[in-house]
C-alpha positions in Angstrom: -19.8 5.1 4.1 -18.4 8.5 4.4 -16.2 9.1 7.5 -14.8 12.1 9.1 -12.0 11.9 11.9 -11.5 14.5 14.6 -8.1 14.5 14.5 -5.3 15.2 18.0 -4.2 18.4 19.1 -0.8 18.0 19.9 2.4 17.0 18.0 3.5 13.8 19.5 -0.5 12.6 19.7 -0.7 13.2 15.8 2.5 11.3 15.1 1.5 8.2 17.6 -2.1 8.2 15.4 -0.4 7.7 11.9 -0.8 3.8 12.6 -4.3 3.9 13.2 -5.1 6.2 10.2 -3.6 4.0 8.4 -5.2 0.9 9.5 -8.6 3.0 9.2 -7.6 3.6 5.4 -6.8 0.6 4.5 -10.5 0.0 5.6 -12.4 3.2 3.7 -11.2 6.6 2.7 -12.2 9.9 5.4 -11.6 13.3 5.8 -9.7 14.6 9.0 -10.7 17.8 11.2 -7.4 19.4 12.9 -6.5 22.4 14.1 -4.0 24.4 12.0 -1.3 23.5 14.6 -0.7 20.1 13.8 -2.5 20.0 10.0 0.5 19.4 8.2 1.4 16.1 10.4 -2.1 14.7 8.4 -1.2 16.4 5.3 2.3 14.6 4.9 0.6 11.6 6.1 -1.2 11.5 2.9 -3.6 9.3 4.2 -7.3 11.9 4.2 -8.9 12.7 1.2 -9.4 16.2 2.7 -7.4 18.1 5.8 -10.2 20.7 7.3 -9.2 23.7 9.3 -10.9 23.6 12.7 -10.6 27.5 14.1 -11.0 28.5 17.3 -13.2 29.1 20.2 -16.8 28.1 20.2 -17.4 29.4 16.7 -15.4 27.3 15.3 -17.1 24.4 17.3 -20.3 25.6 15.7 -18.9 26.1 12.0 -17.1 22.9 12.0 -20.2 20.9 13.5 -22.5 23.0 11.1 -20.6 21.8 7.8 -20.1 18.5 8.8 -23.5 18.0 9.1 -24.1 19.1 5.3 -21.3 17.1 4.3 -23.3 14.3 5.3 -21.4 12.0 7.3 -22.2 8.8 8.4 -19.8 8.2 11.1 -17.2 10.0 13.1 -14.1 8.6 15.0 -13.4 11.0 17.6 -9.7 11.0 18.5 -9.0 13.5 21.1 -10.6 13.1 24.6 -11.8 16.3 25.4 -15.9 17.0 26.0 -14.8 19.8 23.5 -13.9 17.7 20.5 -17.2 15.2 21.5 -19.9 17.8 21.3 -18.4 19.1 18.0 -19.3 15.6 16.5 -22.3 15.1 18.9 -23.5 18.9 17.0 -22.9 17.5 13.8 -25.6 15.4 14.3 -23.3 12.2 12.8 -25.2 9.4 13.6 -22.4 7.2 14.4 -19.8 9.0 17.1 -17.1 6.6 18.5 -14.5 7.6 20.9 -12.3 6.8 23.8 -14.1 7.1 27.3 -13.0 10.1 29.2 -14.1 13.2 30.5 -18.1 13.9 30.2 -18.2 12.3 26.9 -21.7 10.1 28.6 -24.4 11.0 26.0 -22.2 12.8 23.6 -21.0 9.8 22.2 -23.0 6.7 20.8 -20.2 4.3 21.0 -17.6 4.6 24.0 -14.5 2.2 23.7 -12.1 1.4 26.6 -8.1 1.8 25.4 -5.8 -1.4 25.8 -4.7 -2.1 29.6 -2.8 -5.2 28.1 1.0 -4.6 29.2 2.3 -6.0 25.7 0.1 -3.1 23.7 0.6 -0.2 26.3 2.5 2.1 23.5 0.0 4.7 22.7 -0.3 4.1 19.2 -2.3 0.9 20.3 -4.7 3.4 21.9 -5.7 4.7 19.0 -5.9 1.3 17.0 -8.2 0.1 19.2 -10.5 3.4 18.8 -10.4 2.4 15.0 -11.8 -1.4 15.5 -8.3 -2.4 14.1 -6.0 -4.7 15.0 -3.3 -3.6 17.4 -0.8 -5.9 15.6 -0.7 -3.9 12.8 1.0 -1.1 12.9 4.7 -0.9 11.4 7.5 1.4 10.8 6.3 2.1 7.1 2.6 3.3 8.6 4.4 6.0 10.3 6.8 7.9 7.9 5.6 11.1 6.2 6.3 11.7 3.0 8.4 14.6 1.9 8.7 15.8 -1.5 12.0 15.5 -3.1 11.5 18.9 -4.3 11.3 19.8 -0.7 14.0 18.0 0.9 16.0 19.4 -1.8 15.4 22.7 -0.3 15.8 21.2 3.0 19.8 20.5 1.8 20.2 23.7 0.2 19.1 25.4 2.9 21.0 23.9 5.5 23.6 23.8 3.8 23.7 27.5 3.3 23.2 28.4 6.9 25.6 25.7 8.9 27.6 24.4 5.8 29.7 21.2 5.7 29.6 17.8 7.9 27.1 15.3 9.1 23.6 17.2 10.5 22.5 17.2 14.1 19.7 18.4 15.3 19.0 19.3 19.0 15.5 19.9 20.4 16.1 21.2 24.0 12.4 22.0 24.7 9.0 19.8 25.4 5.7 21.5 25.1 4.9 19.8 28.6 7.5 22.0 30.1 10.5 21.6 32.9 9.4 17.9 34.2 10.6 16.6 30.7 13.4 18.8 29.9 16.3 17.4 30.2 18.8 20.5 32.0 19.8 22.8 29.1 23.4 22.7 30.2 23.6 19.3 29.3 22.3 19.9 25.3 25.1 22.5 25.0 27.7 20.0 26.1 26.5 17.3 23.8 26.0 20.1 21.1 29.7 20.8 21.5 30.8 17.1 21.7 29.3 16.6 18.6 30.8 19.8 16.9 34.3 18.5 17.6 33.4 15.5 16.1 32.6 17.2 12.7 29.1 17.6 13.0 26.9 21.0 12.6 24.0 21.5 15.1 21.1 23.3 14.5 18.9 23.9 17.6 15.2 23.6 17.0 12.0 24.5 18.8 8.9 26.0 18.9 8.5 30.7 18.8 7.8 29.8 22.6 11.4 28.2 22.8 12.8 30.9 21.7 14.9 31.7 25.0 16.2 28.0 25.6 16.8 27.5 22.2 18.5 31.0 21.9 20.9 30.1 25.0 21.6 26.6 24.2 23.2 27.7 20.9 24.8 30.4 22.5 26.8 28.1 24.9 27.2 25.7 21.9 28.9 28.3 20.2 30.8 27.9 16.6 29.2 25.5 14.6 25.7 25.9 16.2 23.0 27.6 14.2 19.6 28.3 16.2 16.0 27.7 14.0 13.5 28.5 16.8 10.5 29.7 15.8 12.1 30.3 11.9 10.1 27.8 10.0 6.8 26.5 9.8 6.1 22.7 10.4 6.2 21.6 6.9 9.9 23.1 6.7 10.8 21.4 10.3 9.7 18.0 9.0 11.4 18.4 6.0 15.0 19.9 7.1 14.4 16.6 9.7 14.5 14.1 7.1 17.8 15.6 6.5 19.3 15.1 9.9 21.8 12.7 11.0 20.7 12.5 14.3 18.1 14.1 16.5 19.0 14.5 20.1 15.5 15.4 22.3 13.6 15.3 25.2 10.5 13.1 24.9 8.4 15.8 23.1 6.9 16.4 19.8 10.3 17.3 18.0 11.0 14.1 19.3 7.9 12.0 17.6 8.2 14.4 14.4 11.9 13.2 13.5 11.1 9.8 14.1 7.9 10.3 11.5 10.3 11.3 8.6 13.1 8.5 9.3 15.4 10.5 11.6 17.4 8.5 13.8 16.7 10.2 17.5 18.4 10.5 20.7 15.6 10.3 23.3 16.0 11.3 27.1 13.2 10.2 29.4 12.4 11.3 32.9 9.4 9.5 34.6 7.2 9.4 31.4 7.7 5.9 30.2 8.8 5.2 26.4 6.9 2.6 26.3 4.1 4.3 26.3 5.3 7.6 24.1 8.5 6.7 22.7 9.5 7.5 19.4 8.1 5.1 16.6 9.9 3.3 14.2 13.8 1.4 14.4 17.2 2.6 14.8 16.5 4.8 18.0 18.1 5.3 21.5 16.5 6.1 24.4 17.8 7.1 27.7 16.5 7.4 31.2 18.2 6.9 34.5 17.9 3.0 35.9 15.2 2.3 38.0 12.8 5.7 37.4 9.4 5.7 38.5 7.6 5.5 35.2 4.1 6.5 34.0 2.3 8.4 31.3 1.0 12.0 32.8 3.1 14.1 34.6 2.7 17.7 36.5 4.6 20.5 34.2 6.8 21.2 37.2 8.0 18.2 39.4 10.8 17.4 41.6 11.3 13.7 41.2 11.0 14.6 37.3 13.9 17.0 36.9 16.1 14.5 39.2 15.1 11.4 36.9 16.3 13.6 33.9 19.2 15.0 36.2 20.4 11.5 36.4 21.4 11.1 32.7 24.7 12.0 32.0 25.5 14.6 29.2 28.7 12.2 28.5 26.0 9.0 27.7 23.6 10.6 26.0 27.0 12.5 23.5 28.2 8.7 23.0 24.9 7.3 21.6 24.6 10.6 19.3 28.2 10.4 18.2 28.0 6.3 17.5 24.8 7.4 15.6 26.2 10.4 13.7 29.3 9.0 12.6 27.8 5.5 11.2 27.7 5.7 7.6 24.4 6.3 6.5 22.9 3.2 4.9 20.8 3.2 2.0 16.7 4.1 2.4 14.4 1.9 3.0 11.7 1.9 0.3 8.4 3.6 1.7 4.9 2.4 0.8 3.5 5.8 -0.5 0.0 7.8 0.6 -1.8 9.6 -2.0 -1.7 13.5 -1.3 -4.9 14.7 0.6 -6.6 16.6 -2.5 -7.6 19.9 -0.2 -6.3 21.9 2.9 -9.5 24.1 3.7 -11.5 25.6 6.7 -14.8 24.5 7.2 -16.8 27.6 6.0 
């Protein structure tokens, strides 16, 4: 049965879906449908036979739907709940659609499945488990890692080493695509980046071209010993500088989900979004959010009772739990179940 998946949009989303698409593999092989964004997450993963390029606007709707349907698909899995990313499948004339219910999906769809309300399996990941008919008890640490080349994080080393030599590698990640109600106050980072400087660690500030002025400040106020990557290398070259870190301090954001997905040990401050629901994947993380804040899943990009939440978490805890991390000898690996590289990274034509 061939078997395409249309794949998340966002950062975090694509990193909480490794589990599933790795449940769904062990199951039958597919082909994913991403936009160019967040392609590499699904390329690392390993886990497609084929990546395809989704372009924009309603031409790429009708290009993507039109190939698909020459491809000759049997059934879709539709990941993203947007009526956008249902009529591409329900134009592809697939004759099996499955997706989450949501927003004027009624007729798009032939197969609509309700997420998980059970408290024990409220971490997203089990969202999209459930989506793939697979068991929620299933995913693991070693279904989430990406896989980067050593070749790669050879170059990671090199490179890092050239711009901030010497000492134990931070990584700081003072953004969130979701804006001000999860960003913990800028101030704070430079503190902790300047805490863990004196230690003997080297920070590099990271963040997306749009970061570019809080990521530009923040390394400014860290000062000597800071180096600032914004918008400086593409996502294949984050993920693999990441698996290079020592620790990762963020706000719950896709830098966040990304350094958990190659093995790096994160520092995670929460507002009112609740970690367990988005928090990082995998073992060996902290996470930090002020006692007894409201917690749920979606928030306004600008909200009061979000900034105090974050406001509430002390620059001084959130330096301990970096600096017990970053100054713990690194143990040895843990062996990783490898993916097969996806064969192609095309466009539909």
């Amino acid at each position: 049965m061939r078997t395409l998946v249309i794949g998340l949009n966002w950062l975090g989303d694509a990193v909480m879906a490794l589990p599933a698409l790795h449940a769904l593999r062990r199951r039958t092989r597919f082909d994913i449908l991403s936009k160019p964004g967040v392609a590499p997450i699904y390329v690392l993963s390993g886990l497609a036979d084929q990546v395809r390029l989704l372009q924009p606007g309603a031409a790429g709707v009708w290009r993507a739907a039109r190939a698909a349907r020459a491809a000759g698909y049997d059934q879709v899995y539709v990941m993203p709940r947007s009526p956008r990313a249902a009529l591409t499948a329900w134009l592809s004339g697939i004759p099996r659609r499955v997706g989450l219910t949501g927003r004027a999906r009624y007729g798009l769809l032939t197969e609509l499945v309700a997420p998980l309300r059970d408290r024990e399996w409220a971490h997203q990941q089990h969202e999209y488990m459930t989506l793939m008919e697979s068991d929620v008890a299933g995913a693991g640490l070693a279904e989430i890692c990406l896989t980067i080349p050593d070749t790669a994080r050879r170059e990671a080393r090199a490179r890092l080493e050239a711009l901030n030599p010497g000492g134990p590698w931070a990584f700081i990640f003072p953004g969130a695509a979701r804006g001000a109600s999860k960003q913990w106050p800028k101030e704070r980072f430079a503190e902790v980046g300047r805490r863990l400087i004196k230690a003997g660690g080297r920070v590099f500030v990271c963040g997306a071209g749009r970061e570019l002025g809080i990521c530009g400040w923040t390394a400014a106020q860290i000062g000597d010993g800071a180096f600032n990557l914004a918008g400086e290398t593409t996502l294949t070259e984050l993920a693999a500088l990441l698996s290079c870190a020592r620790v990762v301090v963020a706000n719950d954001s896709g830098g966040m989900h990304l350094a958990a997905a190659v093995g790096a040990p994160v520092v995670a401050i929460f507002g009112l979004t609740d970690p367990a629901i988005t928090g990082p994947l995998g073992k060996g993380h902290r996470i930090l959010q002020a006692p007894g804040a409201a917690r749920g899943r979606d928030l306004p990009r600008r909200s009061r009772a979000a900034a105090q939440a974050l406001a509430a978490v002390s620059a001084a805890s959130v330096a301990e739990a970096a600096l017990e991390i970053m100054l713990t000898p690194e143990p040895d690996p843990e062996p990783r179940t490898l993916q097969p590289a996806p064969r192609t990274l095309t466009p539909f034509p």
